[in-house]
MARBA-3410 file (N, C-alpha, C, O; in Angstrom, 1 decimal):
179
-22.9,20.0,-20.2,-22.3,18.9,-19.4,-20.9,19.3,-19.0,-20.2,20.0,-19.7 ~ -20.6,19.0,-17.8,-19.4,19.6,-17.0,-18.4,17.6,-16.9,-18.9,16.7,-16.3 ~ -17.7,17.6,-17.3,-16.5,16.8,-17.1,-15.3,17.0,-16.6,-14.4,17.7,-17.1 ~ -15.1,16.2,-15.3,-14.5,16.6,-14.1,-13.1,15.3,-15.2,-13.4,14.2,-15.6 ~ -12.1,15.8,-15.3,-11.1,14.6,-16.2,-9.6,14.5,-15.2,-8.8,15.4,-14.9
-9.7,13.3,-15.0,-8.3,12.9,-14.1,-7.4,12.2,-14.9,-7.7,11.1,-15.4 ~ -6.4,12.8,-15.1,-5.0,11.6,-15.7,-4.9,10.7,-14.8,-4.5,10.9,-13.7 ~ -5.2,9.5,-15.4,-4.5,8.3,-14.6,-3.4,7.7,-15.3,-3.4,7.5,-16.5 ~ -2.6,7.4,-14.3,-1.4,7.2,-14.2,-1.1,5.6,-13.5,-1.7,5.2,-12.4 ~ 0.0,4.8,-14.4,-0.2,3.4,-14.0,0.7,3.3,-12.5,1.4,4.0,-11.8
0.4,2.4,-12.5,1.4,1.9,-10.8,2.4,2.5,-10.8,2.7,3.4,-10.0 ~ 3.2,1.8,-12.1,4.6,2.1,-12.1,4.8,3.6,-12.1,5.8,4.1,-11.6 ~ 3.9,4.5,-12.8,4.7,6.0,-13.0,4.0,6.6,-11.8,4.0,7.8,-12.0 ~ 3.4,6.2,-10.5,2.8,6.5,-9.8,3.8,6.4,-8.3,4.0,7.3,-7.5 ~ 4.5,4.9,-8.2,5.4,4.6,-7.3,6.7,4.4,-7.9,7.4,3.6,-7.4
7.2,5.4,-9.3,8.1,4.7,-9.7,9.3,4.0,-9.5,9.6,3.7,-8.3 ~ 10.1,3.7,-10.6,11.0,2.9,-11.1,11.8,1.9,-10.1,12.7,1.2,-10.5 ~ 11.5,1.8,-8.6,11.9,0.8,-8.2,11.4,0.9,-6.9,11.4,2.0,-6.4 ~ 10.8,-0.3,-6.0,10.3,-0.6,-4.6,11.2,-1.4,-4.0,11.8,-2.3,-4.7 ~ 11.4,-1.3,-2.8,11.8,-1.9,-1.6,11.0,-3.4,-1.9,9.9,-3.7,-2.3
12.1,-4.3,-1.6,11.3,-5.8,-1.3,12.3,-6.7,-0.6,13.4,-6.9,-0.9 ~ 11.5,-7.3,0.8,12.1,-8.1,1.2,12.3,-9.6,0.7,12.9,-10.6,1.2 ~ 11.7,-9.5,-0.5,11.8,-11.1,-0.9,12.5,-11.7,-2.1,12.4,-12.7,-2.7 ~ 13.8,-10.0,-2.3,14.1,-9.8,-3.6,15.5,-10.6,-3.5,16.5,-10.1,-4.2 ~ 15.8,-12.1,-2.7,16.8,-12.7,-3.0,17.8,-11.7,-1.3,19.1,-11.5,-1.3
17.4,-11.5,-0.9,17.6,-11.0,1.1,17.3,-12.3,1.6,16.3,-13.0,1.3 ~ 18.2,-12.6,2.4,18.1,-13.9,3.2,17.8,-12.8,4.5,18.5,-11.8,4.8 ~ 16.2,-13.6,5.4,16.0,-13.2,6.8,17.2,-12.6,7.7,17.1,-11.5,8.3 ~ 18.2,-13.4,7.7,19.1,-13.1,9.1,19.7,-11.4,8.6,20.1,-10.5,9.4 ~ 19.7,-11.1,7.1,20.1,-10.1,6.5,19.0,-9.0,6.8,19.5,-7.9,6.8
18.1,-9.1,7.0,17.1,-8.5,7.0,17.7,-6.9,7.5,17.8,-6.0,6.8 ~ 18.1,-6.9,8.9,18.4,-5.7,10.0,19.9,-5.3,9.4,20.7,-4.5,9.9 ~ 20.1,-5.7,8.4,21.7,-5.0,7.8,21.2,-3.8,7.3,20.5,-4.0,6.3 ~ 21.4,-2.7,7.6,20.6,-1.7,6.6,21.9,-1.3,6.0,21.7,-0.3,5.3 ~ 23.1,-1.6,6.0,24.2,-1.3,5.3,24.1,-1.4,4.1,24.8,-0.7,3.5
22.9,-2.8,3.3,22.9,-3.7,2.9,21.4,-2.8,1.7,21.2,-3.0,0.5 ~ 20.9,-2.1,2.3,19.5,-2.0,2.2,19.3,-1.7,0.6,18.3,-2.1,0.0 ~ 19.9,-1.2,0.3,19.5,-0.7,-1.6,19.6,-1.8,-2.2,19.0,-2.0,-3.3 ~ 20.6,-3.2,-1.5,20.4,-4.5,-2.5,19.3,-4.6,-2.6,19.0,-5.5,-3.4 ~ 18.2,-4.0,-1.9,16.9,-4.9,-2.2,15.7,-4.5,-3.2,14.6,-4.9,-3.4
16.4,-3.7,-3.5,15.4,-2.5,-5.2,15.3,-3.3,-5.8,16.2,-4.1,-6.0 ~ 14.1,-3.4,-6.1,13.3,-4.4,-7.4,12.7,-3.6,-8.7,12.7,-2.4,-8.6 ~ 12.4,-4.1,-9.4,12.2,-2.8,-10.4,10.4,-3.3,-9.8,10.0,-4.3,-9.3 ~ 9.5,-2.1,-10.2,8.3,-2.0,-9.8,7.3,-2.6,-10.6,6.3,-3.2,-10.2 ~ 7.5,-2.6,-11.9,7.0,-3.4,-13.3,7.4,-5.0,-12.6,6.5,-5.9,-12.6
8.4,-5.3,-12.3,8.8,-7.1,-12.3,8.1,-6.9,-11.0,7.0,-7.6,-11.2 ~ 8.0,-6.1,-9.6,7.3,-7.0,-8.4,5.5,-6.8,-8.6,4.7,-7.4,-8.0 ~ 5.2,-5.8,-9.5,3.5,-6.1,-9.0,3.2,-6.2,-10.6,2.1,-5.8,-11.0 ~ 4.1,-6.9,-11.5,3.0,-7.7,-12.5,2.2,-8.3,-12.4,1.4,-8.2,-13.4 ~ 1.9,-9.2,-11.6,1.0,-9.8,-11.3,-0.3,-9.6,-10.2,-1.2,-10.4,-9.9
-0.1,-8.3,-9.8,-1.0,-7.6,-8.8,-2.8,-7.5,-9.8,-3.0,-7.1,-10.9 ~ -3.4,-7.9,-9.3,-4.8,-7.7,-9.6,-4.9,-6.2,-9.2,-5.5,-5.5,-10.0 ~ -4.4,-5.7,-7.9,-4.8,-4.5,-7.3,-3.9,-4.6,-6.6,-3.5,-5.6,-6.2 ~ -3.5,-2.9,-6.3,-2.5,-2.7,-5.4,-3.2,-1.8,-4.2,-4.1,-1.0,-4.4 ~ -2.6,-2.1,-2.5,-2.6,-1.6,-1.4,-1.7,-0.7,-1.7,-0.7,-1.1,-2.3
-2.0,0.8,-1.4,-0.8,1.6,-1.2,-1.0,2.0,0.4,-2.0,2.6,0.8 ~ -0.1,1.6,1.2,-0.5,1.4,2.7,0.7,2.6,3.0,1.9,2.6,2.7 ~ -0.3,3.7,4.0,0.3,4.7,4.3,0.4,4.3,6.2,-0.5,3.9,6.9 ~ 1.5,4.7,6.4,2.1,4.5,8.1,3.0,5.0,8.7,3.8,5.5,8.0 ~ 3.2,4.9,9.7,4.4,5.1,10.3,4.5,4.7,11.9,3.6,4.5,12.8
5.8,4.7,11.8,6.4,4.0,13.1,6.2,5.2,14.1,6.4,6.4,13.9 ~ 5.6,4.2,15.6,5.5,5.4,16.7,4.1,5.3,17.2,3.7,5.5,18.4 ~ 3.2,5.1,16.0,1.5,5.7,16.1,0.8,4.1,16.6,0.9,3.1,15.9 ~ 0.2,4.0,17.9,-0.4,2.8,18.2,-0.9,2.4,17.9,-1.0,1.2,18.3 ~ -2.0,3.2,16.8,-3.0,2.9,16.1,-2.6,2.3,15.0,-3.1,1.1,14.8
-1.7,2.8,14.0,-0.5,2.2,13.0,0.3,1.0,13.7,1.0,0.6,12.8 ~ 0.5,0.4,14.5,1.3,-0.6,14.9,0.5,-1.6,15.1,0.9,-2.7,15.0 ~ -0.8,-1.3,15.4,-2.2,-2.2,15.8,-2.4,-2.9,14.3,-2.2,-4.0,13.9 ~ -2.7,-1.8,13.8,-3.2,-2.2,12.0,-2.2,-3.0,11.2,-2.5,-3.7,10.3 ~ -0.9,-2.6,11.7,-0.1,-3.0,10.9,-0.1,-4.8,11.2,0.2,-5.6,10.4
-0.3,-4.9,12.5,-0.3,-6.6,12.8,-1.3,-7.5,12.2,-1.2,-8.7,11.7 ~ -2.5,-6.4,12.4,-4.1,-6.9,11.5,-3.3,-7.4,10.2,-3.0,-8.6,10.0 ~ -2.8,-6.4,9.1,-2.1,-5.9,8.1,-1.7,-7.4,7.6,-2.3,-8.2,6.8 ~ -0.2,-7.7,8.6,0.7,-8.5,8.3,-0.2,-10.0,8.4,0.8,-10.8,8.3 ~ -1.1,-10.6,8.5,-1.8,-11.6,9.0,-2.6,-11.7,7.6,-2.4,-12.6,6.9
-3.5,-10.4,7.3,-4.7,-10.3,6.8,-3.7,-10.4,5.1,-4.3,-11.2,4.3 ~ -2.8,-10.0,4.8,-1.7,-10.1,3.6,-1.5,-11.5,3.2,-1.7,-12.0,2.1 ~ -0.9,-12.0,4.3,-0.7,-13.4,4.4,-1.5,-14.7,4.0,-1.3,-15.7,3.4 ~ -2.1,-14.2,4.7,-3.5,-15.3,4.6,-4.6,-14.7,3.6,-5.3,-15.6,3.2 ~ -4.8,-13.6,3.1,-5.9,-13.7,2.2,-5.4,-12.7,0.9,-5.1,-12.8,-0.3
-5.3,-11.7,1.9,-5.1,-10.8,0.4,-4.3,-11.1,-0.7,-4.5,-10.8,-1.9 ~ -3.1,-11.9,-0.2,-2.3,-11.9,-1.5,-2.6,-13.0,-2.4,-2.8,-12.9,-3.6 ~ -2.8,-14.4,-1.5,-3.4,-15.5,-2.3,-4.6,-15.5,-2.9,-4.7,-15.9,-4.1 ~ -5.7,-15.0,-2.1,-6.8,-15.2,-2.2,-7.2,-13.6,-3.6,-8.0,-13.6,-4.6 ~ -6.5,-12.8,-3.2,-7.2,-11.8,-4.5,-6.4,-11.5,-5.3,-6.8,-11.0,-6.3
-5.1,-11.5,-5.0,-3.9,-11.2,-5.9,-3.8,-9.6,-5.6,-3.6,-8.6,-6.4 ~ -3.9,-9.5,-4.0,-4.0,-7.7,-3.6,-2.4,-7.8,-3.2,-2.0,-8.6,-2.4 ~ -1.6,-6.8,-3.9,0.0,-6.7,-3.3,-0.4,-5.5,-2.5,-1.3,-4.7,-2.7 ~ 0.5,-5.5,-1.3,0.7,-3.9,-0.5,1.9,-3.4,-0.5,2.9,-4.0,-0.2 ~ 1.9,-2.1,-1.0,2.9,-0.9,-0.9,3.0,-0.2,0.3,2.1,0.5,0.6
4.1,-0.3,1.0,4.0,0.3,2.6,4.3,1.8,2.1,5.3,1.7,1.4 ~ 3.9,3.0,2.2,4.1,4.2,2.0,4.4,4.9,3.4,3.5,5.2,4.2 ~ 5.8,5.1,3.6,5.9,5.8,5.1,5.6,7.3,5.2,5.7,8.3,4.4 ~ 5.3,7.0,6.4,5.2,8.7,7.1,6.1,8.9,7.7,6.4,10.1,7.9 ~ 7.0,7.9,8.3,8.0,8.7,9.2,8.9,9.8,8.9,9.3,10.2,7.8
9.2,10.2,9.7,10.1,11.7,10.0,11.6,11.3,10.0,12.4,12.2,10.1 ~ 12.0,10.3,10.1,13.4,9.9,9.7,13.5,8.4,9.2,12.8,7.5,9.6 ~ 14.7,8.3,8.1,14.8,7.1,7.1,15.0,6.2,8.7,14.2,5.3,8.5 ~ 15.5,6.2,9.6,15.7,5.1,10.7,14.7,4.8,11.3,14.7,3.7,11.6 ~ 13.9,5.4,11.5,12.1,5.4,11.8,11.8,3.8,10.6,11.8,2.6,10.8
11.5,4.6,9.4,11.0,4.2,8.3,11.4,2.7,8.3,10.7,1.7,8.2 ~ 12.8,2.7,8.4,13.7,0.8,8.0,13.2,-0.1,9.7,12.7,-1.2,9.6 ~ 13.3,0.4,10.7,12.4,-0.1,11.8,11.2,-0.7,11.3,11.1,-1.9,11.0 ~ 10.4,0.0,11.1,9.1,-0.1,11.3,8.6,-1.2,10.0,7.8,-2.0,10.0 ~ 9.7,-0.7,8.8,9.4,-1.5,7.4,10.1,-3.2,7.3,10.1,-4.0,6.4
10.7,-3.3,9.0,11.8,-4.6,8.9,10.8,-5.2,8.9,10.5,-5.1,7.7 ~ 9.5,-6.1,9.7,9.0,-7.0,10.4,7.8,-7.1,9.0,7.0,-8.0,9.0 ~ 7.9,-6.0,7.7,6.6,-6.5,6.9,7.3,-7.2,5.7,8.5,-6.9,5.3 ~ 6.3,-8.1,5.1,6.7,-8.8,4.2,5.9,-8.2,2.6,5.6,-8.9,1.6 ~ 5.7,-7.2,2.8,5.5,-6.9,1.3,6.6,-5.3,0.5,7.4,-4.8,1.2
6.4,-4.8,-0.6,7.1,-3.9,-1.0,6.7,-2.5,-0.3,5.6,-2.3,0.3 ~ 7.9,-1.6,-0.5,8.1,-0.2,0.1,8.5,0.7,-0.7,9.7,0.8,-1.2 ~ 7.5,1.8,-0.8,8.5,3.2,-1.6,9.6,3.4,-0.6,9.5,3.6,0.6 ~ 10.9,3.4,-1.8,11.6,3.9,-1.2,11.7,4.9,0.0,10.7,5.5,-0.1 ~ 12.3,5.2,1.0,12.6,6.7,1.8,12.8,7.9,1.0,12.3,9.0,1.4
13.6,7.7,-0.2,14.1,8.7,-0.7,13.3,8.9,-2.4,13.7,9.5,-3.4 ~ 11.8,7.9,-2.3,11.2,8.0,-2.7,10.1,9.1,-3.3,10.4,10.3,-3.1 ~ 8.7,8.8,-4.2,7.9,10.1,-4.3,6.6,9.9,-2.9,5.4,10.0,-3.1 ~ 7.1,9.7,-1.7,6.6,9.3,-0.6,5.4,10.4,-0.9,4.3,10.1,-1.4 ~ 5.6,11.5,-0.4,5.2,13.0,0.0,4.0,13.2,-1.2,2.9,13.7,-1.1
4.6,12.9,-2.4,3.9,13.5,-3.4,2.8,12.3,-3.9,2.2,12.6,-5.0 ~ 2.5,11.0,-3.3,1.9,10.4,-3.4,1.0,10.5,-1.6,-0.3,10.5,-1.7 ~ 1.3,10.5,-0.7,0.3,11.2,0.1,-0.3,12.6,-0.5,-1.5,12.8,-0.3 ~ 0.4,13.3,-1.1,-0.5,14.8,-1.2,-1.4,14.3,-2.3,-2.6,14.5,-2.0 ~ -1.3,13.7,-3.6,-2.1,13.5,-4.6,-3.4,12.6,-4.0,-4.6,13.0,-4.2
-3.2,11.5,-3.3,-4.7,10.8,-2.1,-5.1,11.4,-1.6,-6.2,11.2,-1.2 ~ -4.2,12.4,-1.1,-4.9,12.9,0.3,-4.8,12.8,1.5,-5.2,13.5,2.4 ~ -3.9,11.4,1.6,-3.9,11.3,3.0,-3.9,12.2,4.2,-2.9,12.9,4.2 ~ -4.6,12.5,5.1,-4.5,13.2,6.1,-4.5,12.4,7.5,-4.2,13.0,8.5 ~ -4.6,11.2,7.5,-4.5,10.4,8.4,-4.0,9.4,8.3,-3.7,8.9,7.1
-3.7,8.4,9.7,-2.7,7.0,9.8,-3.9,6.2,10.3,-4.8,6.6,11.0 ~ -3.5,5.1,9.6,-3.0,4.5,8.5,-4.1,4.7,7.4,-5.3,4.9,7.7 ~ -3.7,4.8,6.4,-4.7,4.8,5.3,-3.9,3.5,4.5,-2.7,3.0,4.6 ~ -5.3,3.0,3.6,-4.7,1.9,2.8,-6.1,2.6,1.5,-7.3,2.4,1.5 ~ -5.4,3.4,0.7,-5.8,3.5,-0.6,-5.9,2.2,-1.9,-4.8,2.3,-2.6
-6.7,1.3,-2.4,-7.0,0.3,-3.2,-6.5,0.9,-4.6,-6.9,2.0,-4.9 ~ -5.8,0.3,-5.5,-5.4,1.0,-6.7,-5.6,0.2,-7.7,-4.9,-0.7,-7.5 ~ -6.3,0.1,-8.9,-6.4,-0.7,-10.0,-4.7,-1.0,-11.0,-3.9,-0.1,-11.2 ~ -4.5,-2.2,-11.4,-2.9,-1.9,-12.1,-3.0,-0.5,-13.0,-2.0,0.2,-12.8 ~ -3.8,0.0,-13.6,-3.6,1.1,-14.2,-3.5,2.7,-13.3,-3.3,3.9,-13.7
-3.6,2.1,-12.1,-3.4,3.5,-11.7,-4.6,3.9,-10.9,-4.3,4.5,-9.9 ~ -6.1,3.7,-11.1,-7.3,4.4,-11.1,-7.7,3.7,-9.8,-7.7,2.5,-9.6 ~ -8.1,4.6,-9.1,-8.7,4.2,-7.3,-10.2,3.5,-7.3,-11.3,3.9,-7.7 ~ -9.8,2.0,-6.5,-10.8,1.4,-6.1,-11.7,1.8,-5.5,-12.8,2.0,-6.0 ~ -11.0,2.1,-4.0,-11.5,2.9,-3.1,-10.0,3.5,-2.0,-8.9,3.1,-1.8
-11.0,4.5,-1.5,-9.3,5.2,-0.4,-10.0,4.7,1.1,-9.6,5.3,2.1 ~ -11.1,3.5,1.2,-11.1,2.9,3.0,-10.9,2.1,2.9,-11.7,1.4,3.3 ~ -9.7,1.3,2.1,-8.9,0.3,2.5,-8.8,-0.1,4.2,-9.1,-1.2,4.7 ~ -8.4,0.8,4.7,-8.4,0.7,6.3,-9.5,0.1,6.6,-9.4,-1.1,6.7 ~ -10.8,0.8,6.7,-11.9,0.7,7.1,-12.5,-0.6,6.7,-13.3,-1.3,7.4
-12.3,-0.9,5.5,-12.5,-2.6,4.9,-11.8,-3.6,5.4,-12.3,-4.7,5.6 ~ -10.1,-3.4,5.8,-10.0,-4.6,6.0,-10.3,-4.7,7.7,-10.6,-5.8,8.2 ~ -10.4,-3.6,8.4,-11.0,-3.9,9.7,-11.5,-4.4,9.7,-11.4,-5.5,10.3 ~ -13.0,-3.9,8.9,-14.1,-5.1,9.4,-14.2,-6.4,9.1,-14.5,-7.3,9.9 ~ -13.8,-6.5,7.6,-13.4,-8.2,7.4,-11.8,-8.3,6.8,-11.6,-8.0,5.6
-11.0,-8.6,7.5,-10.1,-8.8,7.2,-9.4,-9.9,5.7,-8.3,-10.1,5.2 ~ -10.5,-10.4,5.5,-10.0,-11.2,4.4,-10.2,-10.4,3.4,-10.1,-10.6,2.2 ~ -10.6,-9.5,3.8,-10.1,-8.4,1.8,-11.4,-8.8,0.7,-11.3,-8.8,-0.5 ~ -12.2,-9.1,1.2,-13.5,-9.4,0.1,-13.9,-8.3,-0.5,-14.3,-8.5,-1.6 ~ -14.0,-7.4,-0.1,-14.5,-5.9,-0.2,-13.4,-5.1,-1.1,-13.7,-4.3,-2.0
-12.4,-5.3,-0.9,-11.6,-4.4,-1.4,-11.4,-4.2,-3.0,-11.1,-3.1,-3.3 ~ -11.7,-5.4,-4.1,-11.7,-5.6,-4.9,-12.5,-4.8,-5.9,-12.1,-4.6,-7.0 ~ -13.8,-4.3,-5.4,-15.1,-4.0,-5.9,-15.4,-2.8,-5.3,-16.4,-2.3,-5.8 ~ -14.7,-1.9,-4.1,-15.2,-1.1,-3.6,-16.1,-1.6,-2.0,-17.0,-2.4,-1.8 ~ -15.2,-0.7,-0.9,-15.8,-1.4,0.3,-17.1,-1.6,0.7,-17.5,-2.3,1.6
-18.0,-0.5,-0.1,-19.1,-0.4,0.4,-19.8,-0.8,-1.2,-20.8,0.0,-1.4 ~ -19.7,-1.5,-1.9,-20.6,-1.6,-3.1,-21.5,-1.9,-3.1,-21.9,-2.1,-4.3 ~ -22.4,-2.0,-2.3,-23.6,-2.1,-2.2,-24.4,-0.9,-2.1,-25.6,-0.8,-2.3 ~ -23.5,0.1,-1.6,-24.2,1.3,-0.8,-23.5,2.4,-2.0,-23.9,3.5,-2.0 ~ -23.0,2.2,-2.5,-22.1,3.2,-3.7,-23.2,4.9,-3.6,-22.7,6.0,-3.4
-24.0,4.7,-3.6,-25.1,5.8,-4.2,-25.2,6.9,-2.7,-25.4,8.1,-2.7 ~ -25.0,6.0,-1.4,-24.9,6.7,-0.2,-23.2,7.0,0.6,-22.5,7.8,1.3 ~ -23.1,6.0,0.0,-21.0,6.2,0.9,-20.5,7.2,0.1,-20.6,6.9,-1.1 ~ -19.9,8.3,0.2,-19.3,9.5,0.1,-17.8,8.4,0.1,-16.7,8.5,-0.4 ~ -18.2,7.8,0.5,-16.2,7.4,0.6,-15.5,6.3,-0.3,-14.4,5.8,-0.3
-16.7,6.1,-1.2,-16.5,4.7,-2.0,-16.1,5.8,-3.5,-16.2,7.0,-3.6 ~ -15.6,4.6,-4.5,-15.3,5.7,-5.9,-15.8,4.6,-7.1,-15.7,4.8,-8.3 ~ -16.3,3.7,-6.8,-16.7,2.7,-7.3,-18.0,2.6,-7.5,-18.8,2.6,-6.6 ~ -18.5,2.4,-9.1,-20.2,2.6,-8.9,-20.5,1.9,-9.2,-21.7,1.7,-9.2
END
């Protein structure tokens, strides 16, 4: 017998020791101060204790396809995912400059790896090769599924994401990790 063995690694030592949050005691009109911006480090243990499952949502500013999703995103967060399953999202940027990144991260209401964050080395460890990706993450660390995208497209209220997007089909979807 051949055992393929993956360290997993919990949220926190994955996005560590502190995330971006707009809801960390930032009053709105503050929001566009980026003078201001490191007040809003939260430690990553206090904002997704309570996460059932974490979105690690990869993007960036610029991509129309990424600006499209991201509106799906900000709606589908709102209204279901967070109440409804206890799914938090991690914005993971792609952009090519921190002024890119604070743009594009003003208008969302959930947490952000830092800019100066393990951005890079948490796309290379998923994989990402494309925008937007939304990788599904168990609190311990261990992957739901990596078509977060592709699930909340089709139903935006996040039913799917919990269980693996295609759970029904696990035995045929190459893209599911869930059996």
């Amino acid at each position: 017998f051949f055992f393929e063995f993956y360290a997993i690694m919990s949220i926190c030592e994955l996005l560590g020791e502190q995330l971006l949050d707009h809801n960390s005691g930032t009053s709105p009109e503050n929001l566009g101060n980026w003078s201001n911006f490191d007040s809003q480090l939260t430690s990553t243990e206090s904002a997704l204790s309570d996460a059932k499952a974490v979105g690690l949502y990869f993007s960036a500013k610029g991509d129309a396809k990424c600006a499209k999703f991201n509106a799906m995103l900000l709606t589908s967060h709102a209204v279901y995912l967070k109440n409804d399953h206890g799914i938090e999202i991690v914005f993971v940027s792609r952009d090519k400059t921190e002024e890119a990144f604070k743009e594009f991260y003003q208008p969302m209401r959930w947490k952000a790896v830092p800019y100066d964050g393990p951005r890079d080395t948490l796309a290379s460890k998923f994989g990402v090769s494309s925008l937007p990706t939304v990788i599904m993450l168990r609190p311990d660390g261990s992957i739901i599924t990596k078509d977060g995208y592709q699930t909340i497209c089709k139903d935006p209220t996040g039913y799917g994401l919990l269980n693996g997007s295609h759970s029904k089909k696990t035995k045929k979807c190459p893209g599911c990790t869930v059996q």
